[in-house]
NUDRENZA-670573 format. One line per field, with one value per residue (C-alpha): residue in three letters; x negated, y, z; chain; residue number from 0. Coordinates in steps of 0.2 Angstrom, whole numbers, plus 5000, padded with zeros to 4 digits. Example, Ala and Ser with C-alpha at 12.3 -4.5 7.8 and 13.67 -1.06 7.14 Angstrom:
# NUDRENZA-670573
rofi (ALA  SER)
X (4938  4932)
Y (4978  4995)
Z (5039  5036)
vodren (A  A)
kolba (0  1)
//
This chain:
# NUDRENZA-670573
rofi (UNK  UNK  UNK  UNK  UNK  UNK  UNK  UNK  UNK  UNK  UNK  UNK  UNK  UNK  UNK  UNK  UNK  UNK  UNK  UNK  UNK  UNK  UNK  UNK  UNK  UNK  UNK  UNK  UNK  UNK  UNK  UNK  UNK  UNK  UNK  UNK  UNK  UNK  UNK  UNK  UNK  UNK  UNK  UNK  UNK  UNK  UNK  UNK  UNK  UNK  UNK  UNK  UNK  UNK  UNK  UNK  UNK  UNK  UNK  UNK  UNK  UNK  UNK  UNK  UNK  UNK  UNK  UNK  UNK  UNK  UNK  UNK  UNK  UNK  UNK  UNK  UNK  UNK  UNK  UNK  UNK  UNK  UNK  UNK  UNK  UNK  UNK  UNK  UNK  UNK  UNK  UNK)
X (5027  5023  5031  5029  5030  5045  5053  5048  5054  5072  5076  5080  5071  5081  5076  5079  5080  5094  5101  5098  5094  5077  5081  5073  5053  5045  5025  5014  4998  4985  4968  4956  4942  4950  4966  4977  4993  4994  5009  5023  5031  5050  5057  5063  5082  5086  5091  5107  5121  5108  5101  5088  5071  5068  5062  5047  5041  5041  5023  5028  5011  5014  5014  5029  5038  5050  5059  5058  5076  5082  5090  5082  5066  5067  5056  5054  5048  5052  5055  5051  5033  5029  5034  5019  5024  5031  5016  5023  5027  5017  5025  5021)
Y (5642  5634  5621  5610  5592  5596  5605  5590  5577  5584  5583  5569  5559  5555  5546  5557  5541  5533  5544  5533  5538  5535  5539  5554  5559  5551  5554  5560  5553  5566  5566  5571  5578  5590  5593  5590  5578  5563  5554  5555  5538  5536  5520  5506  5502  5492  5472  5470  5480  5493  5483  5469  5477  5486  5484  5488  5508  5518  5529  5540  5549  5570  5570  5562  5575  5587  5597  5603  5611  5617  5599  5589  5584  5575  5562  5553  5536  5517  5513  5494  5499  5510  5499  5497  5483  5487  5486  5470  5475  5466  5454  5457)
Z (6220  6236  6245  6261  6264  6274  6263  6250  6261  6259  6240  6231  6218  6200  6186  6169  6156  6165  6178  6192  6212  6217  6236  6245  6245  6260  6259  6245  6241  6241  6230  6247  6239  6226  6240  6224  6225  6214  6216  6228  6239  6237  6248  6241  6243  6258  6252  6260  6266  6271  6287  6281  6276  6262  6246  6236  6237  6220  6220  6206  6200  6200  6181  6178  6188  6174  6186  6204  6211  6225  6229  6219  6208  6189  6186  6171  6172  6172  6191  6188  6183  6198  6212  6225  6239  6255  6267  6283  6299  6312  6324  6342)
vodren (A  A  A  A  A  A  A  A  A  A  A  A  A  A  A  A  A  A  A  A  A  A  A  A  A  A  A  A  A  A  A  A  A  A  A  A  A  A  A  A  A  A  A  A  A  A  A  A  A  A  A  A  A  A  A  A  A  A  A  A  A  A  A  A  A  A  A  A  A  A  A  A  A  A  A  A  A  A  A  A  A  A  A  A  A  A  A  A  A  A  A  A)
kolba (0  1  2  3  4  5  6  7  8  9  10  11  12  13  14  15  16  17  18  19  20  21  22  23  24  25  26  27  28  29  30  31  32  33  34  35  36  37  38  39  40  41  42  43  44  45  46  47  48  49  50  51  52  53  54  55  56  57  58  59  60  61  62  63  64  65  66  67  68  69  70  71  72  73  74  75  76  77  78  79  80  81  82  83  84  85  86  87  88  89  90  91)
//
């Protein structure tokens, strides 16, 4: 089955061990040479209310992917164990 970043980008991430939303697929990590994907990048949940920053990312490597619907995509791993940090924003 083929699928787009586009159309990955539009499904939502859940976590099968504790049914928990991830958030929504925002960039996959791509192994160059091979042209294989190893992981995608869900975005942390923002701090407060939704408006002050965001916290750490969840790189989720593609083998912890079960399930691939429609809607959304099954992982099953510990989110505290994949969190990457953030990358800062530059002040101007």
């Amino acid at each position: 089955m083929a699928t787009k970043l586009t159309q990955l980008q539009c499904k939502e991430v859940i976590c099968v061990s504790d049914g928990r939303r991830l958030g929504f697929i925002e960039d996959v990590e791509v192994e160059v040479p091979e042209g294989r994907i190893a992981a995608i990048i869900v975005p942390g949940p923002c701090r407060v209310l939704g408006l002050w920053g965001q916290k750490d990312d969840f790189c989720i490597p593609w083998g912890c992917i079960k399930k691939i619907g429609p809607d959304i995509v099954l992982v099953d791993v510990k989110p505290e164990e994949c969190r990457i940090p953030r990358p800062k924003k530059k002040a101007f």
